[in-house]
C-alpha positions in Angstrom: 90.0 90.5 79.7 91.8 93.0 81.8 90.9 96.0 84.3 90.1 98.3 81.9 86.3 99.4 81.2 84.5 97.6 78.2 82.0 98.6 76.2 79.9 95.6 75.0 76.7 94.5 77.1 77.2 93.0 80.0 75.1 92.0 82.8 76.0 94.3 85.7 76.8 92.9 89.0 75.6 93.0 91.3 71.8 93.5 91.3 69.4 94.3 94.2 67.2 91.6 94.9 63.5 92.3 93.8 62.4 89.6 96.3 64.5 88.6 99.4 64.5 84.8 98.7 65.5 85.0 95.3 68.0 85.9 93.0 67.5 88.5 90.6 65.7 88.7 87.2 68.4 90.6 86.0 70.5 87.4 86.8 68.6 84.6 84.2 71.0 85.1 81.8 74.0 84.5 84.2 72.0 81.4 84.9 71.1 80.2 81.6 75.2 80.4 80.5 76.6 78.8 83.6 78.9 77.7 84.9 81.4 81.1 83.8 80.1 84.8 82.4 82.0 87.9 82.7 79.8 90.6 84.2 80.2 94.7 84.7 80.6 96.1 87.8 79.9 99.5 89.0 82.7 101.2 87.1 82.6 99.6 84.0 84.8 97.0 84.6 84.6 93.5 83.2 85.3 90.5 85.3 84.5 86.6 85.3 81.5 85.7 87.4 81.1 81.9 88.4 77.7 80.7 88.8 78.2 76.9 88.9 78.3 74.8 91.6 80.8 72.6 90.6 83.1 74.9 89.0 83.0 77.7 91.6 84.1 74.5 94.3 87.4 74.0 91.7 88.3 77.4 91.4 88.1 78.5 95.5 90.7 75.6 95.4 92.8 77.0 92.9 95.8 78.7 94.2 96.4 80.6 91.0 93.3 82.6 92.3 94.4 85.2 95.0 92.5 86.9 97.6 94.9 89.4 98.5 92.9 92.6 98.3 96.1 95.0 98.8 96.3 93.6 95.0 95.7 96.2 92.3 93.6 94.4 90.3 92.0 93.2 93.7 87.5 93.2 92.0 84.8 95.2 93.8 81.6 94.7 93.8 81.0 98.2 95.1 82.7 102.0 95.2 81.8 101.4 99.1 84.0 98.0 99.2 86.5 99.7 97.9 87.5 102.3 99.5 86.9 99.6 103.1 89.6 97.9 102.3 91.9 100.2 101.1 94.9 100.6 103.3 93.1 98.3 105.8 93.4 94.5 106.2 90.8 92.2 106.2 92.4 90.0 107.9 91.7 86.1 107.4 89.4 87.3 103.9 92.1 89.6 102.3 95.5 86.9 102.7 96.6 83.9 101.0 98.8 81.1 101.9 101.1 80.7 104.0 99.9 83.8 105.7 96.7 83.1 106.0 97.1 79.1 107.1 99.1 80.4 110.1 96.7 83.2 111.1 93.4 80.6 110.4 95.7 77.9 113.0 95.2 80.9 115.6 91.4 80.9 115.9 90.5 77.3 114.4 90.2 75.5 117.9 87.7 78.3 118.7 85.5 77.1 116.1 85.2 73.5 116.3 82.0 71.5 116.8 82.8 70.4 120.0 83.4 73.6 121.4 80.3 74.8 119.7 78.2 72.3 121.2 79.5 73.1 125.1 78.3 76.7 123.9 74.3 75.9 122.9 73.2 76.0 126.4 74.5 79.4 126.9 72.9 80.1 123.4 69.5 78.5 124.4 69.0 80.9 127.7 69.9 84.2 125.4 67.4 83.1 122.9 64.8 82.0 126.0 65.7 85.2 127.3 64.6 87.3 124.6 61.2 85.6 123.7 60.6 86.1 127.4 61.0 89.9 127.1 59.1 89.7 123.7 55.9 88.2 125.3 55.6 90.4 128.0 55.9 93.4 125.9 52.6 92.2 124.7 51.2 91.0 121.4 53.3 92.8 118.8 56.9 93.4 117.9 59.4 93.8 115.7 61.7 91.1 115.0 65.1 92.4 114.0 65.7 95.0 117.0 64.2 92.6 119.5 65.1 89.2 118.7 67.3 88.5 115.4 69.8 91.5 116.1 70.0 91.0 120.1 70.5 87.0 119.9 73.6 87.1 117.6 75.5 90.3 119.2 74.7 88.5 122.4 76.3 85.2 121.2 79.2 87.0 119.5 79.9 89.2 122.8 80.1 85.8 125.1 82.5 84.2 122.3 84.8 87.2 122.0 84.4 88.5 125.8 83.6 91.9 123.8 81.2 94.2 126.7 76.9 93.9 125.6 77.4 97.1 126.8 79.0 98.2 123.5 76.8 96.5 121.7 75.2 99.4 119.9 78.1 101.2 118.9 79.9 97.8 117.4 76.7 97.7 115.7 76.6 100.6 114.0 80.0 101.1 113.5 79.6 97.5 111.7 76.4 98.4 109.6 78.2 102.0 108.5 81.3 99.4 107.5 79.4 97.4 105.3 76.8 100.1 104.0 78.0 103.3 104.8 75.8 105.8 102.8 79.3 107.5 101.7 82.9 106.9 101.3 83.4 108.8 104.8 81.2 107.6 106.3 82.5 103.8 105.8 86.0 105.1 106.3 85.3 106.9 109.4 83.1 103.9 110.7 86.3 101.5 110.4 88.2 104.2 112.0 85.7 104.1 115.1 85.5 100.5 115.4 90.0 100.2 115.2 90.3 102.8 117.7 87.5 100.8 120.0 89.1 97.2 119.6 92.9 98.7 120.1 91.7 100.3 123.6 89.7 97.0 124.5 93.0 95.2 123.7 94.5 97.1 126.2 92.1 97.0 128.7 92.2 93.1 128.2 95.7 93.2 128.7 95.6 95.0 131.9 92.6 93.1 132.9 92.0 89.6 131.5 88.7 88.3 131.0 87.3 84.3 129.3 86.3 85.4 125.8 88.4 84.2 122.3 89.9 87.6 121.9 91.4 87.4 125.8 92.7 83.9 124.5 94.1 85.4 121.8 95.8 87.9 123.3 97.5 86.3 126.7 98.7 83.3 124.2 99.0 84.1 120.7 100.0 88.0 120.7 102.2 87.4 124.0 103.8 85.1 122.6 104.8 86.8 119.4 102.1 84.0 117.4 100.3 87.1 115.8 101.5 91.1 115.8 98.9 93.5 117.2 97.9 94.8 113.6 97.0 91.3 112.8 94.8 90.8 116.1 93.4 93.8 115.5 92.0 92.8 111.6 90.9 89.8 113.2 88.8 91.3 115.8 87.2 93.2 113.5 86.4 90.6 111.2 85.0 88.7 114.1 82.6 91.3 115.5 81.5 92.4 112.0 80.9 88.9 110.6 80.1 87.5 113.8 76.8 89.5 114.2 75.5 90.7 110.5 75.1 87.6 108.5 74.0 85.5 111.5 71.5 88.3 112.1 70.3 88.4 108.7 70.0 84.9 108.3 67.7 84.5 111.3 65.5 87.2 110.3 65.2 86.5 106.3 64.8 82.5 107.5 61.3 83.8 110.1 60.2 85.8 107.0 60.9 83.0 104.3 59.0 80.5 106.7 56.1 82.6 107.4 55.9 83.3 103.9 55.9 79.4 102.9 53.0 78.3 105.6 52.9 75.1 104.7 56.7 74.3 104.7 56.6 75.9 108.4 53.2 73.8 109.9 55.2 70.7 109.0 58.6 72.4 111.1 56.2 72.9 114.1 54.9 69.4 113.9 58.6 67.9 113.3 60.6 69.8 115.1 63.5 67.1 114.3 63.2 68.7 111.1 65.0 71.8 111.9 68.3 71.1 111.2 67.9 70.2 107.9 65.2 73.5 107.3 68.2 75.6 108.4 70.6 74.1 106.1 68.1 74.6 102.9 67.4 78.0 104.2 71.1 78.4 104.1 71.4 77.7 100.6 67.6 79.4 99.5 68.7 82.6 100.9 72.3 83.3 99.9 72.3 86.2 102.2 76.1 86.9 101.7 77.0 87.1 97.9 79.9 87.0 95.9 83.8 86.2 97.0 86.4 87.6 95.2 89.6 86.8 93.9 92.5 87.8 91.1 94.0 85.5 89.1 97.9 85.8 89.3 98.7 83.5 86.3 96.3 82.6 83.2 94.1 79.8 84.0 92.3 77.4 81.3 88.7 76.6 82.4 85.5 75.6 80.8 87.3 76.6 77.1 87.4 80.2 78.6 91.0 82.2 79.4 91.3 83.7 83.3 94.4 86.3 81.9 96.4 87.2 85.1 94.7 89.8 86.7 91.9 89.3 85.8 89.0 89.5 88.7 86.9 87.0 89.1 84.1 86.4 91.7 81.7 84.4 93.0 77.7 84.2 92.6 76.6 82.4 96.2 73.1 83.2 95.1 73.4 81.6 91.9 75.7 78.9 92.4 73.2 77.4 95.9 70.4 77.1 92.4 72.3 75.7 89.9 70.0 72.9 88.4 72.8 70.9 87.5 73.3 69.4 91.4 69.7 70.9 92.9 66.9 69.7 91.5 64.1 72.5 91.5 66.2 75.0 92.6 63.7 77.5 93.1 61.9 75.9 95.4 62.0 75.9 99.2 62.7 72.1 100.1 64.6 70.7 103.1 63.6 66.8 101.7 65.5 67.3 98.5 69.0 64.8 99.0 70.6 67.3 97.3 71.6 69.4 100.3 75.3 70.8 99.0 75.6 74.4 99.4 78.4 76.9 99.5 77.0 79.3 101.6 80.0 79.2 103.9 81.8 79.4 101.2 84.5 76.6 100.2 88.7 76.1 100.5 91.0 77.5 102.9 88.9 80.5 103.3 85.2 78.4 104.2 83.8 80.5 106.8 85.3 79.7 110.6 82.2 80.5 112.3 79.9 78.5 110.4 79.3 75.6 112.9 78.0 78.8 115.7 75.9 80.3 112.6 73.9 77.0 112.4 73.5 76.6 116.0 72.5 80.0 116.6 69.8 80.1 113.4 68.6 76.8 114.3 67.9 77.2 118.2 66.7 80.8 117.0 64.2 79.8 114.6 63.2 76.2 116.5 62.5 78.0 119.9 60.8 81.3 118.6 57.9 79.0 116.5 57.7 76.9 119.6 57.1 79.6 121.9 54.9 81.9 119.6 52.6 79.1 117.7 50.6 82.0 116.6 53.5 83.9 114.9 52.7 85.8 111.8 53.2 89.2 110.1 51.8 92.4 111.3 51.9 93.9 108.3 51.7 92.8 104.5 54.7 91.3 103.2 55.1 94.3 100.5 55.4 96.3 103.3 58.3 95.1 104.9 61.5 97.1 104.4 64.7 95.3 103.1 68.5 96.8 103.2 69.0 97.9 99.8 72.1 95.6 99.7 73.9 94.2 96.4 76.0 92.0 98.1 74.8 91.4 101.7 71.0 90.3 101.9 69.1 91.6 105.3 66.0 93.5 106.5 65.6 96.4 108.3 62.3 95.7 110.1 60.4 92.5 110.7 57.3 93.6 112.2 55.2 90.7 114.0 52.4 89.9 115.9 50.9 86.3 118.0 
């Protein structure tokens, strides 16, 4: 299996999401012929989707599978993907070793539960903050713009030392990225958000502040660690992945819990209970799907052929329900000892940020039901708008009343 279009019937991938919990109908057959399918993607392409959980693990090891997405035969999922990453470097997402290892060694002590943990305070009082403003705005709100959005742009803004004052252009610059309506649109949006980090670079320069990115500059770029170009795909990768999926995950996991009342009246009585909620909602939603890779050489797996070049990508959605490792997949469960997920991903390119990600969902979601008991929808569930994202799950409005 090569580039080139094929005719039989495929599945296509990927699918929009009929419900915002759950995969696809369009996806049972994926799931029934696990743990390898190929799949056709927007343009007729055929590459190999891996929806199990134990083979997609194997396979993010593999260095035979490269992620380097200035690579012709580079999969994806969308004509909007695409064109993003042509020309442009995704930094840590778009490299392979040893290039990658050395720029990861950059940023890694940034990340690490420690540091995390001398950062939860600062994330309790923006999260206090907001539900302060929410409750004396009265009886009604709406969830995404006033809580969900705010808390992780906050939290990424302290991390990186970016301005809060910005916040609304990184944020739409960020969206556009990700799901610009047109291929201008997300080409001019990346445009926007370069020129912004490469004059905040210089401003930090000039002016140091406390924030990763000042780190990053006064020790690694001065001293000729990492070239600007590279500080400049990493800052972009860090204020577009440090805000969306966080945001998305704390507003899908308030709309999966309000939906499952009884799962939530047993969070509010154990509030202990928490951690463990986030890390099934992690693995329930899926909100980011699919990585991608290219094989460089032919691989043998499962009886099936991966011919160089050959794209290959990942199901997150399908591979967090595969019924060989979690039992009732389909089912929202934080008791189940079957906890593995892969929502950060797995291998040298696991999410960085994922130990901030839980602390942020989890103080989100533990301090919001404690302050609002009364929490519930202010409008039927139907009615709630979703982003008609393939690839990254979210909503657009949560509206709410107490």
């Amino acid at each position: 299996m090569t580039q080139e279009a094929v005719t039989e019937e495929l599945v296509a991938f990927p699918q929009d999401r009929t419900c915002p919990y759950h995969p696809p109908a369009g996806y049972d057959p994926l799931r029934a012929a696990r743990p390898l399918s190929r799949v056709r993607l927007y343009d007729g392409r055929s590459v190999w989707l891996v929806t199990g959980f134990a083979a997609a693990r194997e396979l993010l090891s593999d260095p035979r599978l490269s992620a380097d997405q200035d690579n012709e035969a580079f999969p994806s999922p969308t004509e909007g993907f695409k064109n993003r990453v042509r020309g442009r470097r995704l930094s840590l997402l778009g490299m392979d070793d040893p290039e990658h290892k050395a720029l990861r060694r950059t940023v890694i002590p940034s990340f690490t539960a420690k540091r995390i943990s001398a950062l939860r305070p600062r994330v309790q009082e923006i999260v206090d903050r907001l539900i302060d403003d929410i409750i004396a705005q009265g009886p009604q709100t709406e969830l995404v713009s006033t809580f969900a959005l705010p808390v992780s742009s906050q939290v990424m803004c302290l991390l990186l030392g970016v301005p809060y004052a910005d916040h609304e252009f990184f944020e739409e610059q960020s969206r556009r990225l990700l799901a610009g309506p047109t291929v201008a649109d997300t080409q001019q949006a990346g445009e926007r958000l370069d020129a912004y980090l490469g004059a905040l670079i210089e401003h930090k320069q000039r002016e140091p502040g406390d924030g990763l990115l000042d780190e990053l500059i006064h020790e690694q770029l001065a001293e000729g660690v990492i070239q600007r170009d590279e500080l400049m795909a990493l800052a972009a990768l860090l204020v577009v992945a440090g805000h969306e999926t966080t945001t998305n995950m704390i507003s899908l996991g308030t709309f999966t819990l309000l939906e499952h009342p009884d799962r939530l009246a047993e969070l509010r009585a154990n509030p202990e209970l928490m951690p463990a909620a986030v890390e099934e909602l992690l693995r329930f939603l899926s909100v980011a799907e699919g990585g991608m890779r290219v094989a460089t050489q032919d691989i043998e797996f499962g009886g099936q052929t991966i011919r160089a070049n050959d794209g290959v990508m990942m199901s997150t959605s399908l591979i967090n329900r595969d019924d060989a490792v979690h039992s009732e997949p389909d089912e929202l469960d934080w008791h189940r000892p079957d906890r593995h997920h892969l929502a950060f991903g797995f291998g040298m390119h696991q999410c960085l940020g994922q130990n901030l990600a839980r602390a942020e969902i989890e103080i989100a979601l533990r301090t919001l039901f404690e302050r609002l008991p009364g929490l519930k929808l202010a409008v039927p569930a139907r009615e709630i708008p979703f982003k008609p994202g393939t690839t990254l799950q979210g909503m657009i409005e949560l509206p709410a009343t107490w």
